[in-house]
Steps between C-alpha positions, in 0.01 A plus 500: 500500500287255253141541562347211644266355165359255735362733789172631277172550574400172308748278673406656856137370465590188331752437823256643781185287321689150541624593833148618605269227340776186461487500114616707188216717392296422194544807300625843569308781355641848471326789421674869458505830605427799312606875400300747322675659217192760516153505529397527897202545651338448164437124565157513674371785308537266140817648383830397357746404703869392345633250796814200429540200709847516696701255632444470826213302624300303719555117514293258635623130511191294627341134420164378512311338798243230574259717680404794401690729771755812335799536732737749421845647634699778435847554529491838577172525676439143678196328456152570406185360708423163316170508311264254334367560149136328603458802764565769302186755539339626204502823634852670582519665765510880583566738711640375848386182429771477244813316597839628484865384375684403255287124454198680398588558133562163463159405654340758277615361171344135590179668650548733131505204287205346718296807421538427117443108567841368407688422838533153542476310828869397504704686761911572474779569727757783394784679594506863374844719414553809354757785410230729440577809743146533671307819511707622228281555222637203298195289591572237732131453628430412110788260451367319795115443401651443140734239625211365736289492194753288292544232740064536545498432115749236515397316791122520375632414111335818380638627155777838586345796397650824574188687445287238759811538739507869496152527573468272760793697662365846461164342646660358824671839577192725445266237654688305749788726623312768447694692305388705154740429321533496044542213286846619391735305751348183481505496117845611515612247694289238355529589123868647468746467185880484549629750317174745474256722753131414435308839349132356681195655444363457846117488356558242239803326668641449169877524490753586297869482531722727439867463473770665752775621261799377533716789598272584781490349870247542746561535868307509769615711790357401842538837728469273841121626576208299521174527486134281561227539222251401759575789726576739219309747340503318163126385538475851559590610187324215335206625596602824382551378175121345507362821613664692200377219249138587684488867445630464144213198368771266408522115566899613646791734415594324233249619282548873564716644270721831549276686266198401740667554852633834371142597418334368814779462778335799655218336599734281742587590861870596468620208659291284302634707175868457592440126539293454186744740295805232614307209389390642174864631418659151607306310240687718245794475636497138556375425106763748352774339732433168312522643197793642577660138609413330227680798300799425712471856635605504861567868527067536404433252715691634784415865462106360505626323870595791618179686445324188644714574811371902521200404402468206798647772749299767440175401367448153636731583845568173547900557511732592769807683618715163474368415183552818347805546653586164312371584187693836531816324551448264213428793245809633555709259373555528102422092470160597609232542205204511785416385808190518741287368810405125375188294714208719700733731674522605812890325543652237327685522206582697167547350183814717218545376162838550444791422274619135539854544388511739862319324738770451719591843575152591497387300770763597680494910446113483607510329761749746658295772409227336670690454827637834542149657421283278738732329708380158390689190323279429211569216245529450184331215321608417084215343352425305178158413381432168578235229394176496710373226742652114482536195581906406551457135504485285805731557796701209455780669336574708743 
């Protein structure tokens, strides 16, 4: 059977906006998801990370208003409360005055860019779409506020920055939706190159791109779990991570070296240690890996994955039996040059580099190893680095 072209995430919200609001939308923004290559949980304590923009995405067709009311709908999730842009507090809330669901990252981009005094006073109504699995580790909550914060910029005709965008993102989660979350995904997602992962220095934000090799696929491989940063225990180990900077005198993990945590990691509670020695490894691992890319050696790159993966497990414990069980599987197959737990754990997904001449009968072999170890139907998801945030052009094409 032909695949239906037509039946995309782009032509769903373009449909569902002019049967919603009585007119094709203005402009439909998309923004992406993400994978990390390598480099986790080194985000929010200044490190490298080594992330690519996939193809799957959030998009948000939407128009402008006369007022200065944001309404919103999703496809998958119905709609969000309207709000008005003139009532935004200046303080976000907290606690359990903070309000819940799905609208609230959208909310917390405007109020984000009122913070920093650019939001305009002109409201929009949208439709939002995506193909981004949620709870997955592929950064759906970050495609959203980026997507919200490319129809903000358009709407408000504010010059597209990446850097502005991922900011603003990162500060709606941490301060609005309360959760503590890295500048990696929004940059990602903002600021990816088809073709390349970003190598970002999460202290500078500077990025540079580094080229996927040819011969080499990545795929993501969803194990069917889930999991909800808020609830998890990744501000846990975020503040973890801050207590081993403490005890060590340094601004953050980043600027402890192996030489330096070999010499003073006894000083650190053992928990503390493990998750400090994890960190400090991972920044290694991530910069070699990139090196190793741009040499066009996958089997490097994927051997460092794999010790990212033991490394996550054991050290960091923010794994699991599925995804290890999924990682397992996906080492086994010769295609496989690496794989490991991708996003802040806990569930979701692994990401293998892999041979792309055998894709096919990879996907296939691991996810059968995957079933008859856990019991679950996992999926396999092909991915190509794609371009970050954008504008498609207005929705009267279709």
């Amino acid at each position: 059977m032909t695949a239906d072209l037509s039946d995309t995430p782009r032509t769903r919200v373009v449909a569902a906006f002019r049967a919603r609001f009585g007119a094709a939308p203005a402009f439909v923004a998309r923004a992406p998801g993400r994978v990390n290559l390598i480099g986790e949980h080194t985000d929010y304590n200044d490190g490298w990370v080594l992330p690519m923009a996939i193809e799957r995405a959030v998009w948000i067709a939407y128009a402008p208003r006369a007022d200065d009311h944001v309404r919103v709908h999703s496809l998958e999730l119905g709609d969000a409360p309207v709000f008005s842009l003139g009532a935004l507090d200046a303080t976000p809330p907290s606690g359990a005055a903070r309000p819940s669901g799905w609208g609230e990252y959208v909310r917390g981009v405007a109020w984000a860019y009122a913070e920093l005094g650019l939001a305009g006073r002109t409201g929009w109504d949208g439709v939002v779409g995506s193909d981004i699995p949620a709870g997955a580790g592929l950064s759906s909550s970050a495609a959203l506020q980026v997507a919200a914060a490319r129809v903000c910029s358009s709407v408000w005709h504010l010059p597209w920055e990446p850097m502005v965008a991922a900011r603003v993102a990162q500060r709606s989660e941490n301060a609005w939706v309360g959760v503590a979350c890295g500048i990696m995904d929004p940059m990602a997602s903002a600021g990816g190159i088809a073709g390349h992962a970003l190598l970002l220095d999460c202290r500078t934000l500077v990025p540079r791109a580094v080229p996927i090799p040819r011969d080499a696929a990545v795929v993501v491989l969803d194990t069917a779990t889930r999991r909800e940063l808020v609830d998890s225990a990744y501000n846990d180990r975020r503040d973890q991570c801050a207590a081993a900077a403490r005890q060590l005198r340094v601004r953050a993990l980043r600027d402890v070296s192996p030489t330096s945590f070999a010499e003073h990691a006894g000083e650190l509670d053992p928990v503390v240690r493990r998750r400090a020695r994890h960190v400090v490894t991972e920044n290694g691992r991530t910069l070699a890996a990139a090196d190793a890319l741009r040499a066009g050696d996958v089997r490097e790159a994927g051997r460092l994955m794999r010790l990212s993966h033991e490394s996550l497990r054991d050290d960091f414990e923010v794994s699991g039996p599925e995804l290890d069980a999924m990682v397992a599987s996906a080492h086994a197959h010769p295609a496989c040059h690496g794989a490991r737990m991708t996003g802040a754990g806990f569930g979701g997904c692994a990401v293998a580099l892999v041979d792309a001449a055998a894709i096919d009968e990879f996907t296939a072999d691991v996810l059968a190893r995957y079933e008859r170890a856990t019991g679950l139907a996992g999926r396999a998801h092909p991915c190509q680095a794609s371009s970050g945030a954008s504008l498609e052009g207005d929705g009267s094409s279709g």
